[in-house]
N, C-alpha and C positions, 0 to 999 in steps of 0.2 A: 429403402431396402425392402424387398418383399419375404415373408416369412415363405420357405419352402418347406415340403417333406422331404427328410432325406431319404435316399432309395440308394439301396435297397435295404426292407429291414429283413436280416437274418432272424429264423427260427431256429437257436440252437438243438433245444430238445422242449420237446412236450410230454407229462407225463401227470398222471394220477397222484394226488398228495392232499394228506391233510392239513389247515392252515388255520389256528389262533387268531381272532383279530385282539385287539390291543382293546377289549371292552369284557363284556358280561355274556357276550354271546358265545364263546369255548368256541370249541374245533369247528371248522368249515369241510367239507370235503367238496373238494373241486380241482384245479389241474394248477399245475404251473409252468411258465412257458419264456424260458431264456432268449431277451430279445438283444439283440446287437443292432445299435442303430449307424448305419454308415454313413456317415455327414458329408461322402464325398462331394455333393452339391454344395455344402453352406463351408465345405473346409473346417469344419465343426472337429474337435475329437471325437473316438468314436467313444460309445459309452454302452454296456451294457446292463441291462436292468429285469430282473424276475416279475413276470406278471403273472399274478394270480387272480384267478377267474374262477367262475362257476360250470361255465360254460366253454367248453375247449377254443370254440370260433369266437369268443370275445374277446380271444387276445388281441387282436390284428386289431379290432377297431381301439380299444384302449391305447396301443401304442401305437397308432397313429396321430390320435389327438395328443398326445406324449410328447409327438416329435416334431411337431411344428413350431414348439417354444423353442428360441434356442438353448444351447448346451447351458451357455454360463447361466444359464437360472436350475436348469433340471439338474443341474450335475450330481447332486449331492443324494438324490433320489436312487437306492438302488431297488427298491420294494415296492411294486404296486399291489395290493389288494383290492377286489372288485367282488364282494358279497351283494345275492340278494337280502334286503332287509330294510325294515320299514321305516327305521331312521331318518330315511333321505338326505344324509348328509357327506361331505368329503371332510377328513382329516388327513395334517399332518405331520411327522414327528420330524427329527434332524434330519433323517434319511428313507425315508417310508410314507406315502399316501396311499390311504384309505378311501376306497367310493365304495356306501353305505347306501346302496338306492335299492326299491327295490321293481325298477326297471332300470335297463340300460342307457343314460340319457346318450342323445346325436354326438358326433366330434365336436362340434363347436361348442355346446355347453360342461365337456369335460377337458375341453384345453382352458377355455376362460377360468369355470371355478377351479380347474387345477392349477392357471396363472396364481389365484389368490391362494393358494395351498403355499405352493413355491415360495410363496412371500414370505411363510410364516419357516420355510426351509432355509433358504436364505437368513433370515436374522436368527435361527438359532445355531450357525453356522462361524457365531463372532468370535474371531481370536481371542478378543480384552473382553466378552461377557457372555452369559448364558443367555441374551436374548437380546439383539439388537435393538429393537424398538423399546427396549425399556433407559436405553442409553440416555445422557443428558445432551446428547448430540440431535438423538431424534427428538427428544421431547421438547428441546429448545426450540427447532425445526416446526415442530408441530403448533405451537405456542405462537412462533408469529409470523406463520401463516394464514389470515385471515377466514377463509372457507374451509370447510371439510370436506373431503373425498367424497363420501356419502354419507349415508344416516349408519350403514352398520360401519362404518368406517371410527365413526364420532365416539362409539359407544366405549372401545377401549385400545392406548396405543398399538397394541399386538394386533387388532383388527383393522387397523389404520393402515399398520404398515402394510400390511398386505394386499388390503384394497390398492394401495397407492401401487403397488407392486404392479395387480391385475392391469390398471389404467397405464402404467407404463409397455408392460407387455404387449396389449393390444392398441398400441397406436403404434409400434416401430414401423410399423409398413408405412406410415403416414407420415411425413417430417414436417407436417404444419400441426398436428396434432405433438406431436412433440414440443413442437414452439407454444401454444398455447397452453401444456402443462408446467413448463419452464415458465410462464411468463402467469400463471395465476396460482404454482407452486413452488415459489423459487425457493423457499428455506430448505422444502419438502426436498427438492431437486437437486439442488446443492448437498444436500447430507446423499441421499440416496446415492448419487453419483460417486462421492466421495467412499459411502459404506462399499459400492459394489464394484470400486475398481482393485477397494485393498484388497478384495478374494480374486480377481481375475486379472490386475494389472492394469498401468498406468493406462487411460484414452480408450478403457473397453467398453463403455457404455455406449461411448459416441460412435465407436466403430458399427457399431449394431444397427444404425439407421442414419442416415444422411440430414445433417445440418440444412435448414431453411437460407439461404443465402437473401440476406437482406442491405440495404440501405446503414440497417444502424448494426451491423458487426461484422 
């Protein structure tokens, strides 16, 4: 399955406003700019989401890197903030990412590190806990799984998951890429699969990318 943008993305309104980011640094002034993204390509719902900018023209590029992930991971996002500022980091809370740069990075480096944002949207998103990755499901998962995702992945569940989040994200275009995370993270895959169909529904993971047709299934 290839990941598209969906088109078109409506500008509800755009307008002048002051914005708090969720740290030490107080009010921001910059714009904010009500985007509605129309999934008619991907059959997606539609969703819309407040981006908050510095700069009035960086909305478009922000939610365009937004809208290439699909729905069932962004959904829960209704809050972009995109301050200059020397942190260079992305956060994010249940419903709300943060990009803390203090240039604008390309699409491609703000859909990927927004994938691993999502991640951490997704698990605090858990009916039965405040944070999925802290469950005995993932930590079991985690435990015997032999490899780790990466090195910031290792450092702690919460960043585990999310990593594992990003690697899932960015292989759906790929369905052997899929197979070989299934097949060198099968606890991983298995919990994940299971976390993320009980917020979208029985078969949604698989719907997302097209199964490897092999010999042994």
């Amino acid at each position: 399955m290839q990941l598209v943008i969906p088109q078109p993305i409506n500008y509800l309104n755009l307008k002048k406003t002051t914005y708090a980011e969720y740290s030490t640094d107080g009010s921001v002034k910059g714009y904010r700019t009500a985007v509605t993204l129309n999934n008619s390509l991907t059959r997606q719902p539609q969703q819309t989401i407040n981006v908050y900018t510095t700069q009035a023209d960086e909305a478009e590029q922000v939610a365009k890197a937004y809208a290439v992930i699909p729905y069932e991971f962004r959904q829960y996002i209704t809050n972009i903030f995109q301050t200059n500022n020397s942190a260079n980091t992305f956060n994010t809370g249940k419903d709300m990412m943060a990009i803390r740069m203090n240039f604008l990075p390309k699409n491609g480096q703000i859909a990927m590190t927004g994938a691993h944002e999502l991640g951490h949207s997704l698990s605090f998103n858990d009916a039965n806990s405040d944070d999925y990755s802290h469950t005995q499901a993932w930590t079991d998962a985690v435990k015997a799984d032999a490899d780790a995702v990466s090195d910031y992945g290792s450092s702690n569940n919460d960043e585990g998951f999310a990593e594992f989040t990003q690697l899932v994200i960015s292989s759906l275009s790929n369905p052997y890429d899929i197979q070989a995370i299934q097949t060198m993270y099968p606890h991983r895959w298995a919990a994940f699969e299971t976390y993320f169909n009980s917020l979208n529904g029985d078969g949604a993971l698989e719907k997302l990318y097209s199964p490897v047709s092999t010999p042994f299934n």
